[in-house]
C-alpha positions as CSV (number, residue, x, y, z in Angstrom):
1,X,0.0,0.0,0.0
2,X,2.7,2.4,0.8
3,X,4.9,1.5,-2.3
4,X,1.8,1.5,-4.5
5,X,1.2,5.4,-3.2
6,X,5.1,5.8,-3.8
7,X,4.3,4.6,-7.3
8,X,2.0,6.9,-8.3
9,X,3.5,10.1,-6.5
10,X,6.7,10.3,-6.8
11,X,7.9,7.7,-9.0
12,X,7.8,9.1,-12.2
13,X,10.4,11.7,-10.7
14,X,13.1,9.2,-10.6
15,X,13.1,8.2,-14.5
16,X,13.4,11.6,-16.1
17,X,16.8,12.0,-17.8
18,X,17.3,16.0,-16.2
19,X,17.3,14.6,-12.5
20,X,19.8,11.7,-13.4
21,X,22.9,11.3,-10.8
22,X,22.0,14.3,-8.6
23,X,21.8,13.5,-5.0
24,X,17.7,13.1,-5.1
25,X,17.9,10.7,-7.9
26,X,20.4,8.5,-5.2
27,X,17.7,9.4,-2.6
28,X,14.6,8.4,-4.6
29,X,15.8,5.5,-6.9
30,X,16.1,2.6,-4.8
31,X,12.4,4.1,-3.1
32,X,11.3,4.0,-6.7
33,X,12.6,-0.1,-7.6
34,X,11.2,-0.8,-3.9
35,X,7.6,0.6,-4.9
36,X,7.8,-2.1,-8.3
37,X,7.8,-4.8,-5.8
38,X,4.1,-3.3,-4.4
39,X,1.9,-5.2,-6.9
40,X,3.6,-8.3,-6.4
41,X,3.5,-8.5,-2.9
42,X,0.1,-7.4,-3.3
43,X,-1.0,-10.8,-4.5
44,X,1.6,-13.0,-2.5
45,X,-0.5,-11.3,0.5
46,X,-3.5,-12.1,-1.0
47,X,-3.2,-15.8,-1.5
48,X,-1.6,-15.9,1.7
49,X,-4.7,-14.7,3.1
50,X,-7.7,-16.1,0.6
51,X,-6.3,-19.5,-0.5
52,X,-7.0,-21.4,2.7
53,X,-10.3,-20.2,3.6
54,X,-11.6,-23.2,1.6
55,X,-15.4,-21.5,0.4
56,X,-17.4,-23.4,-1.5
57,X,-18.4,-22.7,-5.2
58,X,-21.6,-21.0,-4.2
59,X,-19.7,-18.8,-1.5
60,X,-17.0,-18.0,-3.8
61,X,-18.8,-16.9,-6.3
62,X,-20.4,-14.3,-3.8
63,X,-17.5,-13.3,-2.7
64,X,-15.7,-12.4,-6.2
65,X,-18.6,-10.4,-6.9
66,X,-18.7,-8.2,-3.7
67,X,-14.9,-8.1,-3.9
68,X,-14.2,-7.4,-7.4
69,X,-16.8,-7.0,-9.6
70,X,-18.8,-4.6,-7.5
71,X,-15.5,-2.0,-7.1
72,X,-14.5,-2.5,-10.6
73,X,-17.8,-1.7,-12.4
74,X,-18.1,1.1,-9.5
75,X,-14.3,2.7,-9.7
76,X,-14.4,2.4,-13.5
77,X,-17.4,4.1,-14.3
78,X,-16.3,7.1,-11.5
79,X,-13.2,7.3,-13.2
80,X,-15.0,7.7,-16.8
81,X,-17.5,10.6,-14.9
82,X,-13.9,12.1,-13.1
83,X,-12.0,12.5,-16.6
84,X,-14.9,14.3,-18.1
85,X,-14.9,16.6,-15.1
86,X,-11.3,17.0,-15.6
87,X,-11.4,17.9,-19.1
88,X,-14.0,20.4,-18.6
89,X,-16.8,18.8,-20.2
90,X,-20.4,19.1,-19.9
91,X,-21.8,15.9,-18.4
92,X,-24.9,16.5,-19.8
93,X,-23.8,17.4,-23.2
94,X,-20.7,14.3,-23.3
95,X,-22.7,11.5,-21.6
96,X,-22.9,8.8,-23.9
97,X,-22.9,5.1,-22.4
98,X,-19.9,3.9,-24.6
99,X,-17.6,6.8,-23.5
100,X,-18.9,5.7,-19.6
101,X,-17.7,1.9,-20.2
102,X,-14.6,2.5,-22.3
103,X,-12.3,1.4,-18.9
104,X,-14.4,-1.8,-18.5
105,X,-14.2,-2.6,-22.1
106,X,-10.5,-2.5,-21.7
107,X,-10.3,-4.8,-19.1
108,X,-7.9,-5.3,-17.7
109,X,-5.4,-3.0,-19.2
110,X,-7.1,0.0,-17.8
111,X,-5.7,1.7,-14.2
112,X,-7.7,-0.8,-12.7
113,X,-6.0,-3.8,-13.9
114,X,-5.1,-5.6,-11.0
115,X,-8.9,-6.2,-10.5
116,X,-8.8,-7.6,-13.6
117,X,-6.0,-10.2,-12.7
118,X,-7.8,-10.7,-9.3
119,X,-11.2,-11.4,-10.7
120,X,-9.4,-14.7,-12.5
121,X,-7.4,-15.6,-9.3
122,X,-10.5,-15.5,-6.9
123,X,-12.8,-17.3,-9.9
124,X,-10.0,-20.2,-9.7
125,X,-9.8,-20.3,-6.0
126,X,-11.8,-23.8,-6.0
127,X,-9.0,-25.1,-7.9
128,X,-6.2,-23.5,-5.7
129,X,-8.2,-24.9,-2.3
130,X,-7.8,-28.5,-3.4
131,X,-4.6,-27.9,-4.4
132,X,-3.6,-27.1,-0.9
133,X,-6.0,-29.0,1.2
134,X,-3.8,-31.3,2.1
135,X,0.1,-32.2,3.1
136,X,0.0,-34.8,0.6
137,X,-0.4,-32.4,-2.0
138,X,2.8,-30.3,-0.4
139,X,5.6,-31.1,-3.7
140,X,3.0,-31.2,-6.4
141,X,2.0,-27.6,-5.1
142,X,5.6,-26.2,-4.4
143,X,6.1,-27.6,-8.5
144,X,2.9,-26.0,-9.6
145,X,4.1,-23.1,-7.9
146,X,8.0,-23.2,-9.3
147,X,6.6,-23.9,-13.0
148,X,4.5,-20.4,-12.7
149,X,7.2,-18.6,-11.7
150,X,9.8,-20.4,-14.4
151,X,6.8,-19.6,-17.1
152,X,6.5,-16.0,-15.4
153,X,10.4,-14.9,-15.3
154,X,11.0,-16.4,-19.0
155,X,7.8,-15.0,-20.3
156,X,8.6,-11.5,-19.6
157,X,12.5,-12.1,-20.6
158,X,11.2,-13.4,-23.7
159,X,8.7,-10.3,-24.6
160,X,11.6,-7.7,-23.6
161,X,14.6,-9.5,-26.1
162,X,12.4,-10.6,-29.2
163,X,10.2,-7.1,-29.0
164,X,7.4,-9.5,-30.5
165,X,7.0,-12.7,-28.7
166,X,4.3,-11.6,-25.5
167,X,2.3,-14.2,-23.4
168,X,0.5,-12.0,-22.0
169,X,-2.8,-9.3,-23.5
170,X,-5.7,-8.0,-22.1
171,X,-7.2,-11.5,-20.7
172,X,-4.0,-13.3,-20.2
173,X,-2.2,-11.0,-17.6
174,X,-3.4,-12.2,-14.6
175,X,-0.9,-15.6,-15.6
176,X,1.9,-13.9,-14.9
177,X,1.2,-13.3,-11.1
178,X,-0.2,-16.9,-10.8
179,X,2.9,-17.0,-9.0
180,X,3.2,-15.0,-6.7
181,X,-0.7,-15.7,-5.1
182,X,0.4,-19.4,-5.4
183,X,3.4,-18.5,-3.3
184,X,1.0,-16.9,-1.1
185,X,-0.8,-20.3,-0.2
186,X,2.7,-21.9,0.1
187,X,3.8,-19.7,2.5
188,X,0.3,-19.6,4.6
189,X,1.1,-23.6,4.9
190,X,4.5,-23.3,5.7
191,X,5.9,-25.0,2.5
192,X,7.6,-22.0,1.0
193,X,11.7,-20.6,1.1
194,X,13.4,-22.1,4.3
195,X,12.9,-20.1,7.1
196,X,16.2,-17.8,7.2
197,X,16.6,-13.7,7.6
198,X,19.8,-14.4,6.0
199,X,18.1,-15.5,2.5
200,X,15.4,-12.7,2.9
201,X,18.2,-10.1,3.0
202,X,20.1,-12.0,0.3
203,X,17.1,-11.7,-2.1
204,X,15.4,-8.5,-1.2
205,X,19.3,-6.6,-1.9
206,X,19.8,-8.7,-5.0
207,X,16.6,-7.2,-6.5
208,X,17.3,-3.7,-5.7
209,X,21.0,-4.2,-7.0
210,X,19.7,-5.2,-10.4
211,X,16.8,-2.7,-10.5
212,X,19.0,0.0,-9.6
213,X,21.9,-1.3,-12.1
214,X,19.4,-1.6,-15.0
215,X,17.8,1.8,-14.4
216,X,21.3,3.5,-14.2
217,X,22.2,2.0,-17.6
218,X,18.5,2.6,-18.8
219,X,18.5,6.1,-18.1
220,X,22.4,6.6,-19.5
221,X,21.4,5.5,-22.5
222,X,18.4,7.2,-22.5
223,X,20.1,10.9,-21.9
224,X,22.7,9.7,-24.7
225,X,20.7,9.5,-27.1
226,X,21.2,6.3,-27.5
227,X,18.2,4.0,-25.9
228,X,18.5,1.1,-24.0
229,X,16.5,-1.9,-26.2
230,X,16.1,-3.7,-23.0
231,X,15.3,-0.6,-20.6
232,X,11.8,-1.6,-20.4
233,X,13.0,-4.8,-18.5
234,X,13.6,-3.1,-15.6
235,X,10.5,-1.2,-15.3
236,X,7.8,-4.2,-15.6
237,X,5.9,-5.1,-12.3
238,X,7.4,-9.0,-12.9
239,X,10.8,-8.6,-13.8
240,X,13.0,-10.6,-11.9
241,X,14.3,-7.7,-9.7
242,X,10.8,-6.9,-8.1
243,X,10.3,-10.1,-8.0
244,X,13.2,-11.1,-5.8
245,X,12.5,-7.9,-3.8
246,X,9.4,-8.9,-3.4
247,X,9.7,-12.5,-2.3
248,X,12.8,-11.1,0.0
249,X,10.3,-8.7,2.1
250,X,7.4,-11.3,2.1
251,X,9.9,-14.2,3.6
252,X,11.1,-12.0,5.9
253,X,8.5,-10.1,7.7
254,X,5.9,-13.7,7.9
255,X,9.0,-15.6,10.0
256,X,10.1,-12.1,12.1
257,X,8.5,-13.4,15.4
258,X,9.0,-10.1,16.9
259,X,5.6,-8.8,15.4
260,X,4.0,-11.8,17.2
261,X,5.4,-11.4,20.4
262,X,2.7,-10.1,22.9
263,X,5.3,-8.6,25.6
264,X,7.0,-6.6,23.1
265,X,5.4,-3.0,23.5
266,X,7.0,-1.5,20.3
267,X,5.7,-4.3,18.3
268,X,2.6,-4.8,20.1
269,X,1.7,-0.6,18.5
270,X,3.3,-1.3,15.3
271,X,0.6,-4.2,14.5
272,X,-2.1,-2.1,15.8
273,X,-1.5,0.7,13.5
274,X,-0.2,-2.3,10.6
275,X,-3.6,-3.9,11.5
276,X,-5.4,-0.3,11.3
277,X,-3.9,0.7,7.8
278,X,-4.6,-3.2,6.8
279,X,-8.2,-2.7,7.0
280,X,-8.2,0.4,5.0
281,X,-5.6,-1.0,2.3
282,X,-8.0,-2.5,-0.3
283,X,-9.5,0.9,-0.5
284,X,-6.4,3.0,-0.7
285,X,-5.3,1.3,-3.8
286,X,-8.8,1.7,-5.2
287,X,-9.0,6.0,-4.2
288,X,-5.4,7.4,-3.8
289,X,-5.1,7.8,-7.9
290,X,-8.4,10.3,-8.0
291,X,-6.3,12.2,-5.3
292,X,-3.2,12.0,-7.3
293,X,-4.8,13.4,-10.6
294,X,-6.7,15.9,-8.5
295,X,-3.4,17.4,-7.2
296,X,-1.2,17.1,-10.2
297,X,-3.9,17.9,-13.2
298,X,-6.6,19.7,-11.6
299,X,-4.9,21.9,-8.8
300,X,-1.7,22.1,-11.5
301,X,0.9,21.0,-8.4
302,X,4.4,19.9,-10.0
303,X,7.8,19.7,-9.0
304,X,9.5,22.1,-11.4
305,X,7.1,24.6,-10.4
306,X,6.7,24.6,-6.6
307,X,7.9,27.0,-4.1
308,X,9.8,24.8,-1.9
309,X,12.5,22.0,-1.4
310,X,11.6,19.0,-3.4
311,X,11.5,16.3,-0.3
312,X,8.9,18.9,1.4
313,X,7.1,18.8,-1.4
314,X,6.8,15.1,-2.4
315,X,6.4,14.2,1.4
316,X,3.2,16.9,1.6
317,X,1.9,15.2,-1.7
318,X,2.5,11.9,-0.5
319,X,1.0,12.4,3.1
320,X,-2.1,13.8,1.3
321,X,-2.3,11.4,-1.0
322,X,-2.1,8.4,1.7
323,X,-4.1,9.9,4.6
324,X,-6.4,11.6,2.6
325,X,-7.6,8.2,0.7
326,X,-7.2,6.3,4.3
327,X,-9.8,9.1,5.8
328,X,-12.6,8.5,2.6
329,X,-11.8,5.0,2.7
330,X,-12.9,5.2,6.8
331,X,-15.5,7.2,5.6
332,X,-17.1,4.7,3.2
333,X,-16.5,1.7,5.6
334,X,-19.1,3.2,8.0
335,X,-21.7,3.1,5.6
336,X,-23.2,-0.2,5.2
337,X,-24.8,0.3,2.0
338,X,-22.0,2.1,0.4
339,X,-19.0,0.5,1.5
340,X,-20.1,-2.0,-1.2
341,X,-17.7,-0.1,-3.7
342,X,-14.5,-0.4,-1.8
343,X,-15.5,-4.3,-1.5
344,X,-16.6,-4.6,2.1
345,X,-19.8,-6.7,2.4
């Protein structure tokens, strides 16, 4: 949740070619490969979390639709409504119903896309249950698992040094992070990486090596004049860097007992306010980029043309940004009727 805010705030910052090498590019770059790991994670912790709950079909079903398909048709057609507002127009006079639907008839390559890849996980949960319903299943699961992630890491390779060959289009994305919400279930039954902080480390500063490395070179090339063919690499959500980043946090923070250990008063606040922010994530990720375009298109705010140093600036967009879609996500929650749209029954 945090990274994904990152992403879409300050981000963009990092890859432009007139801030490259100056001491906020250092400062901000390996913030920026650590927000690519954001959507990854984001579906290791949800098949950590959904995978085992073992629902039936019926219950499933329900479940997807209150979830998923109720915040998707709801965000998509508020973000159609929000970019005519934006652009000035009339909504009397530019209504039309195929202008309203044009995000949902690009699913899922709109903004909401990772609804998109979570409507196919959670309509495949039966399949993932009986995979992992029982320790008999452990190796063919940990296989499954280690075949996804083979398919996942050569797939994107693949689309990146051919500039043709791609696996994945508008209804085949959600593949590529089969992986990680398989890993997910793995690790909620204790059959994923060996339980070591040493590994964690190893794998979370391997990814943010290579991330950083290929963004240096990406960006040299870039300001030379001369473009990196593979610079793109380095930028996609399931590249091996944000992967290993990813799989290095996850890894690490489900084995630190510290965060379970009741005596610890530190660690007994942190969870609260962990648990707190937890509750509000889902709708975070579904409201922070309304704030984000309000901000930066409709209220015209912009680095190059602010009146004050650039951390104080992205840390006052980023604070708004974060609290201010925590506060209407609150809001909404307290609404039984309405909270429908940020996928609380």
């Amino acid at each position: 949740m945090l990274s994904v805010v990152f992403l879409h705030t300050i981000y963009s910052f990092t890859v432009r070619t007139d801030f490259f090498l100056t001491k906020s590019w250092f400062i901000f770059e390996p913030l920026a490969v650590l927000s690519r790991s954001s959507l990854v994670l984001f579906f290791m912790i949800s098949g950590y979390l959904v995978v085992h709950k073992n629902r039936t079909v019926k219950d499933n079903l329900k479940t997807t639709i209150n979830r998923i398909v109720i915040p998707f048709f709801f965000f998509s057609i508020f973000a159609s409504l929000f970019h005519l507002f934006k652009n000035g127009k009339s909504l009397m006079n530019s209504f039309n119903p195929s202008y309203i639907f044009e995000d949902v008839m690009k699913f899922p390559d709109n903004w909401l896309w990772f609804l998109g890849v979570m409507l196919f996980l959670y309509l495949l949960n039966p399949l993932w249950q009986e995979l992992f319903n029982s320790d008999k299943k452990r190796t063919s699961a940990q296989y499954i698992t280690v075949f996804f992630f083979v398919f996942t890491i050569t797939a994107v390779l693949l689309k990146f040094l051919t500039h043709t060959l791609t696996f994945f289009n508008s209804y085949t994305t959600w593949i590529g992070y089969v992986c990680c919400y398989l890993y997910g279930a793995l690790a909620q039954k204790k059959w994923g990486l060996h339980k070591s902080n040493v590994l964690s480390v190893i794998l979370f500063m391997t990814g943010i090596i290579l991330g950083v490395t290929g963004d240096y070179f990406s960006i040299l090339n870039q300001k030379n004049g001369t473009p990196l063919a593979f610079a793109g690499y380095f930028t996609d959500n399931i590249a091996l860097p944000p992967l290993l980043i990813a799989l290095g946090l996850f890894n690490f923070f489900i084995h630190f007992e510290n965060w379970k250990d009741p005596n610890n008063l530190i660690f007994k606040y942190i969870n609260i306010i962990i648990g707190f922010f937890a509750g509000l994530s889902y709708g975070i990720y579904l409201i922070h980029q309304f704030i984000v375009l309000t901000l930066y298109d409709m209220c015209g705010w912009s680095v190059d043309s602010a009146h004050t140093n650039i951390y104080i600036f992205f840390f006052i967009v980023y604070a708004i940004t974060l609290f201010g879609a925590a506060a209407i996500t609150f809001f909404i929650s307290r609404i039984p009727k309405l909270r429908m749209i940020i996928g609380n029954s």
